[in-house]
FIFI-228231 format. One line per 5 residues: number of its first residue (from 1); their letters; for each residue x, y, z of C-alpha. Coordinates in pm, whole numbers. Example, Ala and Ser with C-alpha at 12.3 -4.5 7.8 and 13.67 -1.06 7.14 Angstrom:
BEGIN
1 = AS = 1230:-450:780; 1367:-106:714
END
This chain:
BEGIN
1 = XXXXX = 8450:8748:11505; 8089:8750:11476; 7867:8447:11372; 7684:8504:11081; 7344:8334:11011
6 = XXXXX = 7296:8035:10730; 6934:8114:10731; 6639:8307:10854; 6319:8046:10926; 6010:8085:11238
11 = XXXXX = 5940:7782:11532; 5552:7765:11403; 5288:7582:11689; 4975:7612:11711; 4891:7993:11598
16 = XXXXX = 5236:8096:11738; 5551:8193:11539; 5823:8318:11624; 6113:8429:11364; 6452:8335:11444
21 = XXXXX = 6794:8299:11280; 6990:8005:11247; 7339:7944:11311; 7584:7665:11286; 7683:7526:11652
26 = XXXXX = 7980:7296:11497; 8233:7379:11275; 8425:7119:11066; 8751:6994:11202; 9048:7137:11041
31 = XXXXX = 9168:6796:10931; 9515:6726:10769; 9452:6600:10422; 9759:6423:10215; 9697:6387:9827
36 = XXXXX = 9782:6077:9588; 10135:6201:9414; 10282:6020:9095; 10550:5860:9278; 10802:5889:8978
41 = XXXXX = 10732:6297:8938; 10575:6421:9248; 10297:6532:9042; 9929:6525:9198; 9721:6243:9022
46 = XXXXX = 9358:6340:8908; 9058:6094:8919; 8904:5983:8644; 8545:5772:8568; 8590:5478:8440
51 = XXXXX = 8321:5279:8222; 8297:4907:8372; 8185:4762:8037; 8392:4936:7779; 8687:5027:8000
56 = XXXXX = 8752:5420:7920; 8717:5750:8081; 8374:5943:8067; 8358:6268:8055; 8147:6445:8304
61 = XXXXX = 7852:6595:8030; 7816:6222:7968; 7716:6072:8318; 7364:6063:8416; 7226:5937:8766
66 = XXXXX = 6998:5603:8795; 6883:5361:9082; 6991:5007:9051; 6683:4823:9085; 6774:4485:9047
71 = XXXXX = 7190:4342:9030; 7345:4578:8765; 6978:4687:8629; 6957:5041:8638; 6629:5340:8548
76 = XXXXX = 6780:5641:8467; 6696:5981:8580; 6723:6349:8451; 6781:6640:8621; 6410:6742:8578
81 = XXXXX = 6293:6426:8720; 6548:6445:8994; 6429:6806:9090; 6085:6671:9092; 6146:6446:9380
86 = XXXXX = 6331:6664:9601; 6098:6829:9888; 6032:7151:9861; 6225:7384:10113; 6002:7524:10371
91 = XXXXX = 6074:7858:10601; 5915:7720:10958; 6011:7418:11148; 5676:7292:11246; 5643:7140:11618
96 = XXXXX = 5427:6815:11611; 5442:6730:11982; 5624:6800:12300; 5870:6554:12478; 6069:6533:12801
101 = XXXXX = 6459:6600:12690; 6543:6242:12852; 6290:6073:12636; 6528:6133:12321; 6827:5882:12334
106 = XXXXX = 7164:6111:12218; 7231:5799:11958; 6967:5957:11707; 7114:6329:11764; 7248:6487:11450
111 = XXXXX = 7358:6805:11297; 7279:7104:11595; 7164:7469:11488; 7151:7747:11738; 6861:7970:11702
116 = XXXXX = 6822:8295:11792; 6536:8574:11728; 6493:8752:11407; 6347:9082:11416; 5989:9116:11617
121 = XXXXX = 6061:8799:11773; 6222:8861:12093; 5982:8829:12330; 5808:8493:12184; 6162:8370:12165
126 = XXXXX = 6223:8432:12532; 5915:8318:12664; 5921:7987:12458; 6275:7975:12534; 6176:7988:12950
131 = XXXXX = 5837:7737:12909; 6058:7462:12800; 6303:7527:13028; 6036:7544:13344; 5864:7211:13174
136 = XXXXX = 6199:7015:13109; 6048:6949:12787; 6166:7018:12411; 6003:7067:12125; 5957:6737:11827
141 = XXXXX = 5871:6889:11488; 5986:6885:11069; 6201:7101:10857; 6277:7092:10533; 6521:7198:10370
146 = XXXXX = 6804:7153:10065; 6531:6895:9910; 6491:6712:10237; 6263:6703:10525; 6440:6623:10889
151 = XXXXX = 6292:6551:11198; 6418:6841:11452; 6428:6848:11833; 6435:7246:12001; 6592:7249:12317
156 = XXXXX = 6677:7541:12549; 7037:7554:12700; 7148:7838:12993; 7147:8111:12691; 6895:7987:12408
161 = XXXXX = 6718:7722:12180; 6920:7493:11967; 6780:7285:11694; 6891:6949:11667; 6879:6760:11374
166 = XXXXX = 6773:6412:11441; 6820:6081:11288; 6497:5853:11122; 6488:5595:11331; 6545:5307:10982
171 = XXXXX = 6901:5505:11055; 6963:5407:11402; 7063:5013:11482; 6870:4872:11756; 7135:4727:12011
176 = XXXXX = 6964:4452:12031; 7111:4363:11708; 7439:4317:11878; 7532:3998:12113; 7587:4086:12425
181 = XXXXX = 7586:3813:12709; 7435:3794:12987; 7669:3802:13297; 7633:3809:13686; 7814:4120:13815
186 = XXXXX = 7919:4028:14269; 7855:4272:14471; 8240:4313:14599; 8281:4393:14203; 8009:4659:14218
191 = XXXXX = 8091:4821:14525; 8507:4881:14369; 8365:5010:14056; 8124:5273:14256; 8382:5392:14442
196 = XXXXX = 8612:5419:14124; 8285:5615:13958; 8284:5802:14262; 8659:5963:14225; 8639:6047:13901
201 = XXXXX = 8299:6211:13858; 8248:6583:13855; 7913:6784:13841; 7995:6982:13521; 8188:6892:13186
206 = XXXXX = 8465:7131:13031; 8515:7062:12677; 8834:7279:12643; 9008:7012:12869; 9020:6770:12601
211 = XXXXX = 9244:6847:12339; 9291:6618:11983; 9611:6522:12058; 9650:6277:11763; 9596:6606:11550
216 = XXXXX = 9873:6841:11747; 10178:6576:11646; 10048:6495:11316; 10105:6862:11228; 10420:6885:11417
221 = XXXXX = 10547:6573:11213; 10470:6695:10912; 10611:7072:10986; 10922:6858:11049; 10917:6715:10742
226 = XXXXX = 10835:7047:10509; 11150:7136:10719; 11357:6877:10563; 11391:6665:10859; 11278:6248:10862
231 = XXXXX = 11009:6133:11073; 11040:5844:11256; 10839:5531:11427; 10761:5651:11754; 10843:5416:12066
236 = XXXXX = 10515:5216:12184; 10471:5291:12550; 10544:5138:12824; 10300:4976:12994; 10187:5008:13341
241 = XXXXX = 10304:4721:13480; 10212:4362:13435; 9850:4259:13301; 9609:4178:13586; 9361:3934:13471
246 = XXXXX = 9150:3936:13775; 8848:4195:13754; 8885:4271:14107; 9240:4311:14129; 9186:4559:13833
251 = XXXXX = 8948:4779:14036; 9144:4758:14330; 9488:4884:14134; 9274:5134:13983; 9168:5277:14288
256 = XXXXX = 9514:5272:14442; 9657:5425:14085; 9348:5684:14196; 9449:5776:14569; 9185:5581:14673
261 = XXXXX = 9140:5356:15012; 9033:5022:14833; 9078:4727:15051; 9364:4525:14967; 9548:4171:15048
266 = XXXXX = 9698:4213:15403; 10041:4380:15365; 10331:4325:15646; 10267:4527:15912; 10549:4703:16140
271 = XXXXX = 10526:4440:16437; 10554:4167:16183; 10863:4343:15992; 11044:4360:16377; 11181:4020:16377
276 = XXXXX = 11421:4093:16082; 11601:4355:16263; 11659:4166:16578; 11924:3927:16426; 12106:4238:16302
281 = XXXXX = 12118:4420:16673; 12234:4079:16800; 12500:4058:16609; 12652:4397:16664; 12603:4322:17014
286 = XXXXX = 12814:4020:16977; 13069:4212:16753; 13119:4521:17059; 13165:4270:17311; 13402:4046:17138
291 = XXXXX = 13674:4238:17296; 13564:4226:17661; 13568:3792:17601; 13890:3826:17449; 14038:4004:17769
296 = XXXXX = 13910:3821:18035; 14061:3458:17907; 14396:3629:17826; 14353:3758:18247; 14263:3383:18364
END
């Protein structure tokens, strides 16, 4: 089934537009929802709004949006004044500057759009498309839209441009909000984890390898129980032997769990393991010639 296009808008830099259509790139997961039931009936139960202060419902013609402004001080707002404040849409995303892709950290990624040309636009489209791509650089700009303006980032991928929505950056959390000590890493320990890196990289990511597993036996679980049958606590798993404290003898297990050659404690090797067999070929020597001893003192 085809795509269809959400919107029609032009990349505008400089004197240069180009008109292009945008698509969605994502599509929202098909999520299992379960509904509040009246547990006496099996009835579904509705929401209602609820005055704080005189403790019954509201009906929805009598709610009005306001901004709390101090604790439980509130302006109100009308539509009209609400309308007011919203930006006006606009049909171009407008590039401010261009970047090197790795100069925008992923965290402040967003909502992505793929583009692709409206009519007259091909050729612009194709050679903006190939300049970033040559440069290894995408494009910064603004769009608004729905009453709000975003910051958007144009990149070209193997077929096209997408638009990504980014993030302000008062919505991003520095990390350095978050405690993280500081801790000396050996070099033994750095040398098992590269090599652990090392057998599990790959030079290209497939997406349809990962599957939401969670999701596949919720919905089997609950076809099992619109078929009458009773779901039950599934057994934890067993783990994978015993817990290994030590960081290195956690990279080395993981290696060996990997096929890997990590070095390891010395292990019993086959000239070591021969003196345990002796005593057994001793005594079945002694055994076979128990009956040769037994007939020479019955000949004396």
């Amino acid at each position: 089934m085809a795509a269809r296009s959400i919107a029609s808008l032009s990349i505008s830099f400089g004197l240069v537009s180009i008109p292009v259509k945008l698509y969605s790139a994502t599509e929202a997961s098909q999520k299992i929802s379960f509904n509040l039931l009246h547990k006496g009936c099996g009835s579904r139960l509705k929401q209602q709004m609820i005055c704080a202060l005189e403790g019954v419902p509201v009906a929805r013609e009598d709610m009005v949006k306001g901004y709390e402004f101090a604790k439980d001080q509130y302006v109100e707002f009308t539509p009209e004044e609400l309308k007011a404040l919203e930006e006006a849409g606009s049909h171009a995303a407008d590039i401010a500057e261009f970047v090197p892709i790795s100069a925008v950290d992923p965290v402040y990624f967003d909502k992505a759009y793929y583009l692709a040309p409206d009519k007259g636009g091909a050729k612009p489209y194709a050679l903006f498309a190939k300049a970033l791509r040559t440069s290894k650089r995408c494009a910064i700009g603004r769009w608004a839209t729905r009453g709000k303006q975003y910051i958007v980032m144009i990149r070209p991928v193997e077929d096209g441009l997408v638009m990504q929505q980014l993030l302000y950056a008062n919505e991003v959390r520095p990390i350095s909000e978050i405690d993280i000590a500081t801790t000396e890493v050996r070099d033994a320990e750095l040398k098992l984890a590269q090599q652990l890196i090392d057998q599990q990289s790959s030079s290209t990511w497939n997406p349809r390898e990962y599957k939401d597993e969670v999701g596949v036996r919720i919905e089997a679980a609950v076809q099992r129980k619109v078929e009458g049958h009773q779901i039950t606590l599934a057994e934890e798993p067993e783990q994978g032997g015993a817990q290994i404290i030590d960081l290195m003898e956690a990279l080395r297990a993981s290696l060996e769990r990997k096929g890997g050659a990590a070095p390891s404690k010395a292990a019993p090797t086959r000239s070591a393991a021969k003196p345990a067999r002796k005593p057994a070929k001793r005594a079945q020597a002694v055994e076979e010639g128990a009956p040769k001893r037994k007939a020479a003192r019955k000949a004396k």
